[in-house]
Backbone bond lengths (Angstrom), bond angles and torsions (degrees), N, CA, C in turn:
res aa  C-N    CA-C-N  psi(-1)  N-CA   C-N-CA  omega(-1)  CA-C   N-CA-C  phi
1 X - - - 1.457 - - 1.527 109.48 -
2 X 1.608 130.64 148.85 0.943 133.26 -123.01 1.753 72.40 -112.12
3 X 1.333 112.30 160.11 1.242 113.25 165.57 1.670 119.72 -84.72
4 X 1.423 112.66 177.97 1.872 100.39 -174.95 1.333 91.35 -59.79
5 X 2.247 109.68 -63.02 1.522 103.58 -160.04 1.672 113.32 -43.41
6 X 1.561 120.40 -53.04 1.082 122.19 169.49 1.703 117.73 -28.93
7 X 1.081 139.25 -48.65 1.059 134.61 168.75 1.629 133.08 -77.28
8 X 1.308 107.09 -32.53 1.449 117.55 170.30 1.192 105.46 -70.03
9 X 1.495 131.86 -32.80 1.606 121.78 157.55 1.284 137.87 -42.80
10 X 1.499 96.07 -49.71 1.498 125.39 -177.07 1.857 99.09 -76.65
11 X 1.019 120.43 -31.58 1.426 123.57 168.91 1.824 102.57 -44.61
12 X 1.102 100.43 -61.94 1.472 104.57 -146.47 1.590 96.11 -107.73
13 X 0.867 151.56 47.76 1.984 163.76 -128.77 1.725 68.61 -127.04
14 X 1.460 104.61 128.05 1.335 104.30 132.84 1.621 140.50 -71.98
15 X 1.677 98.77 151.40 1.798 90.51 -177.12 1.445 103.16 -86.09
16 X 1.231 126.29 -7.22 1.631 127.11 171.40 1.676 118.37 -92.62
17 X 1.379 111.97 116.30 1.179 127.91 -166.10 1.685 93.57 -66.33
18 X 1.649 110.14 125.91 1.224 127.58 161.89 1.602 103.24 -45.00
19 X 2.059 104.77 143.31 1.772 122.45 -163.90 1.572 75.87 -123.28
20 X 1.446 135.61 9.65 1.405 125.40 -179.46 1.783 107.24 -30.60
21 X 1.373 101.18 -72.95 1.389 121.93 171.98 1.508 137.42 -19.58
22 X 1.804 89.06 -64.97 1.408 112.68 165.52 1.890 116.10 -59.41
23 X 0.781 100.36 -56.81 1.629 112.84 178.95 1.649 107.40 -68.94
24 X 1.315 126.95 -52.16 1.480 114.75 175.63 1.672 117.18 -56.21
25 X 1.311 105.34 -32.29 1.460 111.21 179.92 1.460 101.83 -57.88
26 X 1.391 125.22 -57.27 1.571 137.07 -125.67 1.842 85.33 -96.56
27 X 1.481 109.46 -32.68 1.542 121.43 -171.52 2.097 100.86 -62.96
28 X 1.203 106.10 -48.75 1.665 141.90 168.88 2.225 100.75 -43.54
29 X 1.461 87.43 -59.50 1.609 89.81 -166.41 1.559 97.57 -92.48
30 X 1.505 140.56 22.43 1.151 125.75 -173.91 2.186 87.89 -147.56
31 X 1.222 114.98 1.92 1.597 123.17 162.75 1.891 105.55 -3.96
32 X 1.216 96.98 -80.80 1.466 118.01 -156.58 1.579 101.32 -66.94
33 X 0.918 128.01 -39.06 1.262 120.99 -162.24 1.796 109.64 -96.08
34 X 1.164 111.62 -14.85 1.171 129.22 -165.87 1.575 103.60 -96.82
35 X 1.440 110.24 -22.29 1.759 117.98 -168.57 1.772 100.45 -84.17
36 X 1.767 101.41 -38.80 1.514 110.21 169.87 1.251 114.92 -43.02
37 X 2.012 125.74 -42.10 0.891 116.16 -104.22 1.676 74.74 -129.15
38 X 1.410 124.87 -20.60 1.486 136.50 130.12 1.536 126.84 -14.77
39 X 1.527 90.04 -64.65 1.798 109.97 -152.06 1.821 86.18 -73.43
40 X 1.616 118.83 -48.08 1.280 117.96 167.73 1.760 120.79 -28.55
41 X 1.348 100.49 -72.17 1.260 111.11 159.48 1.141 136.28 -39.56
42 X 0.995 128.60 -51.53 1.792 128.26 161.77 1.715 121.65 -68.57
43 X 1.782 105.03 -9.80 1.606 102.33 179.90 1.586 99.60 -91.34
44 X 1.924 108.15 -28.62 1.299 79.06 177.79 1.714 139.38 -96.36
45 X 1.752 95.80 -1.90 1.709 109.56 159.68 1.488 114.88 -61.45
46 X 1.276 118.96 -45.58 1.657 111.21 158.18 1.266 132.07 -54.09
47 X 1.461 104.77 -44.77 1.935 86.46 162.20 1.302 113.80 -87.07
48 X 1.680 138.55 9.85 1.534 118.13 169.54 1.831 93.75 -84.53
49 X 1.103 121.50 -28.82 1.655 136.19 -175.04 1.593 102.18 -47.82
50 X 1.836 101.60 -63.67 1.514 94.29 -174.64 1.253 118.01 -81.74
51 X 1.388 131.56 -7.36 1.331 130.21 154.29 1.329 131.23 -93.81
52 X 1.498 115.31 27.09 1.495 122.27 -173.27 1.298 113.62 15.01
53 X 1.836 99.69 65.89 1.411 97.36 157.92 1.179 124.12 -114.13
54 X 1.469 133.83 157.83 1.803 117.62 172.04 1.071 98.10 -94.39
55 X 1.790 118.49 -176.76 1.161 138.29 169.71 2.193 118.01 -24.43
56 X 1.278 81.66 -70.13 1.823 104.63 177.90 1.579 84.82 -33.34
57 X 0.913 139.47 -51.77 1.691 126.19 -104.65 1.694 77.02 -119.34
58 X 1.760 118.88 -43.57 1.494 107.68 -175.20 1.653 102.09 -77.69
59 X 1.579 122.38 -29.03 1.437 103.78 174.92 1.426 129.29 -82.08
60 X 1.613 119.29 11.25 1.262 130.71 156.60 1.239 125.80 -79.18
61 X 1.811 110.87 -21.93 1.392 120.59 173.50 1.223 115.98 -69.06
62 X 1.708 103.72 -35.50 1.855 118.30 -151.62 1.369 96.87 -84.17
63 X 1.004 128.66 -44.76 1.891 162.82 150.62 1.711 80.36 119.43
64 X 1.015 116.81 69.08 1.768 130.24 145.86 1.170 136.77 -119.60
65 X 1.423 137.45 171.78 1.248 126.99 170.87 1.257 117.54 -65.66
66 X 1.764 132.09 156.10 1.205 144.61 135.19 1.847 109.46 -18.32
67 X 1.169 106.17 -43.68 1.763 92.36 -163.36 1.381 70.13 -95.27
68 X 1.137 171.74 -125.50 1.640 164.03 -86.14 1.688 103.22 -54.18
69 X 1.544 124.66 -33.83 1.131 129.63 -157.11 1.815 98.04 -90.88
70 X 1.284 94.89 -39.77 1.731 122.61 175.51 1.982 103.45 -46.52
71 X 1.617 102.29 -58.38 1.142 102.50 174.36 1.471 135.21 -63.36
72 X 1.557 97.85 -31.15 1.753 109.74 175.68 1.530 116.32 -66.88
73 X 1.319 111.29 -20.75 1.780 126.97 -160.24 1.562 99.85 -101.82
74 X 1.449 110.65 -14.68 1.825 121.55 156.08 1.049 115.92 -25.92
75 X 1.761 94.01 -61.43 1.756 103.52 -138.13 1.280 141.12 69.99
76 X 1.135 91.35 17.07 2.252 122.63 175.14 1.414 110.47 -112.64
77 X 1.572 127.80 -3.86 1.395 114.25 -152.57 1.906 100.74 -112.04
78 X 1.429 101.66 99.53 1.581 98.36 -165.96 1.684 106.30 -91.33
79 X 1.545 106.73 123.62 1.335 127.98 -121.35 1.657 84.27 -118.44
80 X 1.282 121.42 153.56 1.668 108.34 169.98 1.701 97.25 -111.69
81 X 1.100 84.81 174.15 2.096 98.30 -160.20 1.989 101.76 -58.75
82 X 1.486 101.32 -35.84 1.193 107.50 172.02 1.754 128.92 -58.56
83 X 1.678 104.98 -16.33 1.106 104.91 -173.15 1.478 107.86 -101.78
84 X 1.309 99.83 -34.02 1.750 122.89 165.35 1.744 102.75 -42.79
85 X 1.079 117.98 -76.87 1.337 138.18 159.14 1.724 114.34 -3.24
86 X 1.359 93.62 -65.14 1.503 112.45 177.82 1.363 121.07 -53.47
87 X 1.401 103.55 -46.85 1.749 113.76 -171.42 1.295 97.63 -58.22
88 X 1.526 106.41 -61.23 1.585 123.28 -161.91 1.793 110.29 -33.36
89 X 1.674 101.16 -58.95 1.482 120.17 -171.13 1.538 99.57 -72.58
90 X 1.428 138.00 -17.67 1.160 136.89 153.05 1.425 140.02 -24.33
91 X 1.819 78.06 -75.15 1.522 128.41 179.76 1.541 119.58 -63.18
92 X 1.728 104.64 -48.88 0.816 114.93 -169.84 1.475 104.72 94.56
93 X 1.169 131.46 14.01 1.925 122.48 -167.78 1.365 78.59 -134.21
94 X 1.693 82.74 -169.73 1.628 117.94 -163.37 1.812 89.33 -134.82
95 X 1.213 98.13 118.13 1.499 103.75 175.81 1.902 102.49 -99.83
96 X 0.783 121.67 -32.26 1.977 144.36 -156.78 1.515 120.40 -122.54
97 X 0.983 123.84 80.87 1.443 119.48 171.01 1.034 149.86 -105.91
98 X 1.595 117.39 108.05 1.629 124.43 -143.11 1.817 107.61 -57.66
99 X 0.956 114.95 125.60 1.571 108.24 179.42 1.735 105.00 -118.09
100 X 1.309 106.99 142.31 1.646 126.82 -153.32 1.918 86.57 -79.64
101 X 0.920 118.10 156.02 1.427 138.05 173.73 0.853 106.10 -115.03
């Protein structure tokens, strides 16, 4: 006989097969670009922070949409240097900083 937890699991089982797999792999093979793409993200919640701005207010700066700004503040949105570039001269900041090897 099945136990409760055993059954209260089986109660509620999704009918959509877990992408755990798929996504930890792809999270694994996309590391580096994705950690950039973080650090982006957290430079630009710190400057909407010290300028008490919301969303609206940073995609009026960027001259983008609300959901474009939504995506950058992810930390999923892999950005080319040119677009990086853009914010910065926007913004006025430095989101990226080349370090000498």
């Amino acid at each position: 006989m099945a136990s409760k937890a055993i059954k209260f699991l089986e109660a509620h089982q999704s009918e959509t097969p877990s992408r755990f797999v798929e996504e930890t792999t792809w999270r694994k093979e996309n590391a580096s670009w994705l950690r950039w793409s973080r650090h982006l993200a957290a430079t630009l919640m710190g400057d909407m922070q010290d300028h008490g701005m919301k969303r609206a207010d940073l995609a009026a700066r960027l001259e983008v949409s609300p959901q474009y700004v939504s995506k950058l503040l992810s930390g999923t949105e892999n950005l080319s240097f040119k677009s990086i570039a853009n914010i910065e001269d926007k913004l006025g900041i430095t989101c990226m900083a080349m370090v000498n090897a």
